[in-house]
N, C-alpha and C positions, 0 to 999 in steps of 0.2 A: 149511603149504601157502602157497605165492605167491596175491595175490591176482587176478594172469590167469590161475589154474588154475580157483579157483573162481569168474569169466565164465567159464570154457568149461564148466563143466559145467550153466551157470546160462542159459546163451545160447539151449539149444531152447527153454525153458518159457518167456522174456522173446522172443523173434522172433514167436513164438506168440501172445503177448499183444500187441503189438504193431503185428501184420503190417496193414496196409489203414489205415493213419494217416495221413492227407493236413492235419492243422492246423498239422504246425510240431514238432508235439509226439510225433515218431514212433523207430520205435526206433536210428537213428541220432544223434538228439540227445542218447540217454541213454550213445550210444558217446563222442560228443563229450564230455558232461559227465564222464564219467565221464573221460577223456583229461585233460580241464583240471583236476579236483579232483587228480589224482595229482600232475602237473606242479605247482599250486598247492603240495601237502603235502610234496616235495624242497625247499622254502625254507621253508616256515611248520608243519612239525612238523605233530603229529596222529599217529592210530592210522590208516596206510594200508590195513587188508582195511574198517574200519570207513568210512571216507572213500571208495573206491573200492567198496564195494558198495551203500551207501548212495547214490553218485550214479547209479549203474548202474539202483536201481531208486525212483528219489524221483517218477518222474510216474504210474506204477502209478493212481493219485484220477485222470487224466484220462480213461483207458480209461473206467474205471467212470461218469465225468462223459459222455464219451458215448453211453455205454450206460443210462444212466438220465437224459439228458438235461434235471438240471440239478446243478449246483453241488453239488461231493463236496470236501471240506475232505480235504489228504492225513492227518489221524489215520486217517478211514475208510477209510482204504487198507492200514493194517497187519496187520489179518487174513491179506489176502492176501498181504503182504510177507510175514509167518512161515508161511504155506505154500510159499511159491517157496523160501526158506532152507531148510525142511528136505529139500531136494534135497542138499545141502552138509551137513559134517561141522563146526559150527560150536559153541562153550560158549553157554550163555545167556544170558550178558555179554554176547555182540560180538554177538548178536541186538538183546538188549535196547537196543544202543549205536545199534544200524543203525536201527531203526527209533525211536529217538527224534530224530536225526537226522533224517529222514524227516519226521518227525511235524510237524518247528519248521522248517523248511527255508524256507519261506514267510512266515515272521514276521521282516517286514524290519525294517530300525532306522528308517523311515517310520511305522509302527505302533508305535511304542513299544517297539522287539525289545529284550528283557532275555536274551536267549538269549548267554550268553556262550563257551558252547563249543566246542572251535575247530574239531573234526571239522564240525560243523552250518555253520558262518562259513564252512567249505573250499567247501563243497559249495552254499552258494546264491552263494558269489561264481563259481562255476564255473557255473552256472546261468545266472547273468545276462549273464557273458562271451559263451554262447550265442545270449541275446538279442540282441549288439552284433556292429559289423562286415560283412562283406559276409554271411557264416552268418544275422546277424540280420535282414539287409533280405532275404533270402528268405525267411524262417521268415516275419516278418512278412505279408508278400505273400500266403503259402502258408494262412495263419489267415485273414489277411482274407478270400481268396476260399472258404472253406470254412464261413465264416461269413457270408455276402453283406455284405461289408464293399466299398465300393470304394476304387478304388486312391487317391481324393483329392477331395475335394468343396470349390473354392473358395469358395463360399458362406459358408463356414463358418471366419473366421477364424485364422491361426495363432499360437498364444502361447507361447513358451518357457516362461512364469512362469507354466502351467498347474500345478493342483495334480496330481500325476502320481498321486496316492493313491487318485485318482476315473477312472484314466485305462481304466478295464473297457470301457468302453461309449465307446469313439474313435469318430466321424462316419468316419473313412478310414484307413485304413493310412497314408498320410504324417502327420497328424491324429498317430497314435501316436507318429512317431517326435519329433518335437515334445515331447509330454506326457510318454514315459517315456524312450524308448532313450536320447534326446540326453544324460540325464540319468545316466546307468547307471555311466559313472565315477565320480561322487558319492557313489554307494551302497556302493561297493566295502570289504569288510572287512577284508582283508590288504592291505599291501603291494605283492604281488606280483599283485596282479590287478589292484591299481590303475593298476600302471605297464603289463599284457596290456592295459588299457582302453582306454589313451590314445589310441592309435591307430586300435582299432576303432571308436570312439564318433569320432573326425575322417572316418573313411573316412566312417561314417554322415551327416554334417553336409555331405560335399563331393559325395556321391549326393544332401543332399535341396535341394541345389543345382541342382546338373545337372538335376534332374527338373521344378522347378518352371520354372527358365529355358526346358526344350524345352515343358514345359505350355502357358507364356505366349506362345511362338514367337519367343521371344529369341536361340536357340540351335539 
């Protein structure tokens, strides 16, 4: 079976979980991710049902993060990733593949990622492509005020050479795009998502342009 067969039959139980998601983190972004891991995986190889269901359901730990409102590491998410899968006709292999994936997806090469394998490397550069571009300065936006973050606090310094690793807890939404986004190209694990980056991550640099020149009444 193609892997758009099994999203369709995986689509009610994931819109379901989903539905009412205003952080950024909602179930369009996992259509997005899901989009870009496959496009990723046409040049950089990988197991595509494995790549492409794995991104489809890698934010599953945020639901739960807001519903128990705090901090759910995605391993605690896999329970429920191998109940949405056995909707699907899938071996134990490409289970056990999906949610290890899943599992390290978040373990960036910041941290120390030893994570070498290239389905998991697909899917968080596809992740963070999401993060950048004009996708990302909404998503951004859409977290910050769902979080009572505001849109930019001069008070408060801006420094490229912020440590991005510490960047959980931004003073502002522009504030982030500074600490992590501007940075997002850098991270990039393949190839091919470094050169989807380039651009995105400029669009993001000539928006935090724009915004601060009309802030200051420059423009």
């Amino acid at each position: 079976m193609l892997v758009e067969e099994y999203i369709e039959q995986l689509k009610p139980f994931v819109i379901r979980l989903f539905e009412g998601d205003s952080s950024g983190h909602d179930y369009w972004h996992l259509e997005r991710t899901k989009n870009l891991a496959l496009k990723i995986q046409e040049t950089e190889g990988g197991d595509k049902i494995v790549i492409g269901l794995a991104a489809y359901l890698h934010d599953i730990h945020r639901i739960m993060q807001n519903e128990k409102g705090s901090f759910v590491e995605p391993k605690e998410s896999i329970p429920k990733v191998k109940e949405i899968l056995a909707n699907i006709d899938l071996d134990e292999e490409t289970v056990n593949k999906i949610c290890f994936v899943i599992e390290n997806h978040e373990i960036y090469s910041w941290h120390g990622n030893n994570v070498e394998d290239i389905n998991t490397l697909i899917v968080q550069d596809a992740d963070n492509l999401d993060a950048s571009g004009a996708i990302g300065i909404g998503r951004c936006f859409s977290y910050g005020g769902s979080n009572k973050m505001p849109m930019y606090d001069p008070s408060i310094p801006l420094k490229e050479d912020y440590d991005f690793t510490e960047s959980k807890n931004d003073p502002s939404s522009i504030h982030h795009f500074y600490h992590k986004l501007m940075k997002l190209e850098e991270t990039m694990n393949t190839n091919t998502a470094k050169e989807m980056a380039k651009s995105r991550v400029q669009f993001i640099r000539d928006f935090a342009e724009e915004f601060l020149g009309e802030w200051n009444g420059k423009k």
